[in-house]
Backbone as numpy.savetxt, mean C-alpha at the origin, in Angstrom:
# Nx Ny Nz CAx CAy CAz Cx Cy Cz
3.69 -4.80 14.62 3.82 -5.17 13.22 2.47 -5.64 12.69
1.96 -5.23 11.43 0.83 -5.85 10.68 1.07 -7.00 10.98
-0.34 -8.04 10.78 -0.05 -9.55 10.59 -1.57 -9.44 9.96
-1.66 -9.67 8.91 -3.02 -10.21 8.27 -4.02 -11.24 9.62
-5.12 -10.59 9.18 -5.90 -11.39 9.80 -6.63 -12.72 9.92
-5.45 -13.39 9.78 -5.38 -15.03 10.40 -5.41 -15.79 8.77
-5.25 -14.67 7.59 -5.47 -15.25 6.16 -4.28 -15.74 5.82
-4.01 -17.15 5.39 -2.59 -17.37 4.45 -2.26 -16.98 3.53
-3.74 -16.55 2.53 -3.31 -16.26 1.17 -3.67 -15.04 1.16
-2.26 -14.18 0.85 -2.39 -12.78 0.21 -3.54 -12.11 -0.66
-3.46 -13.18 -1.52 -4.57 -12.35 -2.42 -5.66 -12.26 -1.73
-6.19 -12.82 -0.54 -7.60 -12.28 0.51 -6.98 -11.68 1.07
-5.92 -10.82 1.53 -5.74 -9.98 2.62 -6.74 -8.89 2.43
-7.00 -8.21 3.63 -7.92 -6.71 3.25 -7.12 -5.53 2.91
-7.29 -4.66 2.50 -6.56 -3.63 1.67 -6.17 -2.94 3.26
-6.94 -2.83 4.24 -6.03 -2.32 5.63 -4.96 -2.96 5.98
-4.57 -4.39 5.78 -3.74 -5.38 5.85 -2.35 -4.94 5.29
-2.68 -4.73 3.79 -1.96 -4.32 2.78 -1.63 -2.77 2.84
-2.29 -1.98 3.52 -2.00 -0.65 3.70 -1.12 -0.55 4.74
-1.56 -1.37 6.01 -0.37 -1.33 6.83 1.46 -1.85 6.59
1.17 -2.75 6.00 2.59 -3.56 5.48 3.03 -2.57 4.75
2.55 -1.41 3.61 3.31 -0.37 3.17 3.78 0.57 4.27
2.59 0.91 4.98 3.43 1.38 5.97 4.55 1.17 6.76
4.57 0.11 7.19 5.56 -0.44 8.13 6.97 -0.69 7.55
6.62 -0.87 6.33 7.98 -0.96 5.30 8.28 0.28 4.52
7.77 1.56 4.43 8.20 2.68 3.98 9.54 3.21 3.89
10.59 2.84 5.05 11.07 3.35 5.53 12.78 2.49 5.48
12.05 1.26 5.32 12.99 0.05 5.52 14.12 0.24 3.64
15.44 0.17 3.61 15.75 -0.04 3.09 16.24 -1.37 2.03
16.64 -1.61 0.78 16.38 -3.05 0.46 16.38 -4.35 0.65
17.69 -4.34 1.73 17.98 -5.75 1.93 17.03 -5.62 3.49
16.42 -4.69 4.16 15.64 -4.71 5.42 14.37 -5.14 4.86
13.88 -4.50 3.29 11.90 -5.08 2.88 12.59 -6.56 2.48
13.79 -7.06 2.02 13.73 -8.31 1.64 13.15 -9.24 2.78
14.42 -8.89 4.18 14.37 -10.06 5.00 12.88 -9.89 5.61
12.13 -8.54 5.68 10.82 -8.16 5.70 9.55 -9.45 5.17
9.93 -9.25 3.93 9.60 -10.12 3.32 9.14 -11.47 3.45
10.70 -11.71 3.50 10.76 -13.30 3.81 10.30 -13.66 4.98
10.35 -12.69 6.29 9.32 -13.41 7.45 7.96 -13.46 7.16
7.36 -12.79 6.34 6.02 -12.92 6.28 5.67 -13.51 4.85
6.61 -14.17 4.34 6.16 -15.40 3.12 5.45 -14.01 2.37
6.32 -13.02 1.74 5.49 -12.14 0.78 6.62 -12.13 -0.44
6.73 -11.23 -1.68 7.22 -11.08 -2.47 7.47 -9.49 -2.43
8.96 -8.93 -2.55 9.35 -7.82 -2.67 8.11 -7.35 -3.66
8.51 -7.61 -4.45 7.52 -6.66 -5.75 6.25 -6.73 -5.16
5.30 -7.57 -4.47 3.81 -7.50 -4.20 3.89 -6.03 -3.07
4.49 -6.31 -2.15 4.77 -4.82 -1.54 5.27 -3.62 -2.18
5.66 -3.52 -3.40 5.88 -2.38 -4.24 4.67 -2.08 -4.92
3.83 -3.15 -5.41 2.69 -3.24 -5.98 1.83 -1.97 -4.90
1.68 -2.90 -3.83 0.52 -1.88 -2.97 0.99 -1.02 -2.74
2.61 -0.48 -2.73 2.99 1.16 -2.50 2.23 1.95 -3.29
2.65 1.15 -4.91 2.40 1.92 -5.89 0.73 2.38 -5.76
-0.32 1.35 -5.71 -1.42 1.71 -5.47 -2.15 2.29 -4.51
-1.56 2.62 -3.12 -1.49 3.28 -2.33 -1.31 4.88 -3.04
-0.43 5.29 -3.13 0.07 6.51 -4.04 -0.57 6.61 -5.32
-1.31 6.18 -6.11 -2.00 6.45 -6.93 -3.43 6.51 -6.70
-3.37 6.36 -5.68 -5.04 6.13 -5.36 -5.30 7.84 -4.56
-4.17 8.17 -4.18 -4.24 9.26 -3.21 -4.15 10.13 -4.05
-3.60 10.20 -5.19 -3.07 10.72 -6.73 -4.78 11.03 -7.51
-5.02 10.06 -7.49 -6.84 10.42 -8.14 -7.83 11.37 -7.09
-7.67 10.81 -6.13 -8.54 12.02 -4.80 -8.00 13.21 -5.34
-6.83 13.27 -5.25 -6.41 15.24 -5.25 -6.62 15.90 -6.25
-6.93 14.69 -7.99 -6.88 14.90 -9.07 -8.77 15.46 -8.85
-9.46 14.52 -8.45 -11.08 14.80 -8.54 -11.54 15.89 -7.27
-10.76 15.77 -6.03 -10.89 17.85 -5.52 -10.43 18.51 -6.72
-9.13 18.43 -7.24 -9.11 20.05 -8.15 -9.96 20.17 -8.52
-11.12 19.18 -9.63 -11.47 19.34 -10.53 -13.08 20.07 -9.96
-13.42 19.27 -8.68 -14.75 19.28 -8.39 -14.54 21.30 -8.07
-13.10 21.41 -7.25 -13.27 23.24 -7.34 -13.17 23.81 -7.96
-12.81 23.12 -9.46 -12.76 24.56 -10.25 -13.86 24.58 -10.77
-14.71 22.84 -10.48 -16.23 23.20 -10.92 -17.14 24.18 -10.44
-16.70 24.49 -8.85 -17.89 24.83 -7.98 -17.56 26.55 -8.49
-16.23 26.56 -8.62 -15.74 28.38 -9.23 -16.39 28.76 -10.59
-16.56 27.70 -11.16 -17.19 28.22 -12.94 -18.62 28.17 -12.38
């Protein structure tokens, strides 16, 4: 299981920290990310947060390849 690296406060976790905890909870259904949650003193929604930015971030990469190939084709 992730465990942040020795930080209490979330908002310093490192984004690998936070990348793993999406991971590890991908999969988990609601009342499983709650009690999830609650062992690691987090907030449902802050782990939806980094899904979401996880997936949008991967969302802009694929957006700036298309673009860079249809540059290299013109």
């Amino acid at each position: 299981m992730a465990v942040p690296s020795g930080e209490q406060e979330v908002e310093r976790w490192s984004t690998l920290d936070k990348f793993l905890i999406v991971m590890e909870t991908a999969l988990l259904s609601e009342v499983e990310l709650a009690e999830y949650c609650r062992s690691k003193g987090l907030y449902v929604e802050q782990v939806q947060a980094w899904r979401d930015a996880c997936m949008q971030a991967n969302g802009g990469v694929a957006q700036q390849a298309t673009r860079f190939q249809k540059d290299l084709r013109e």
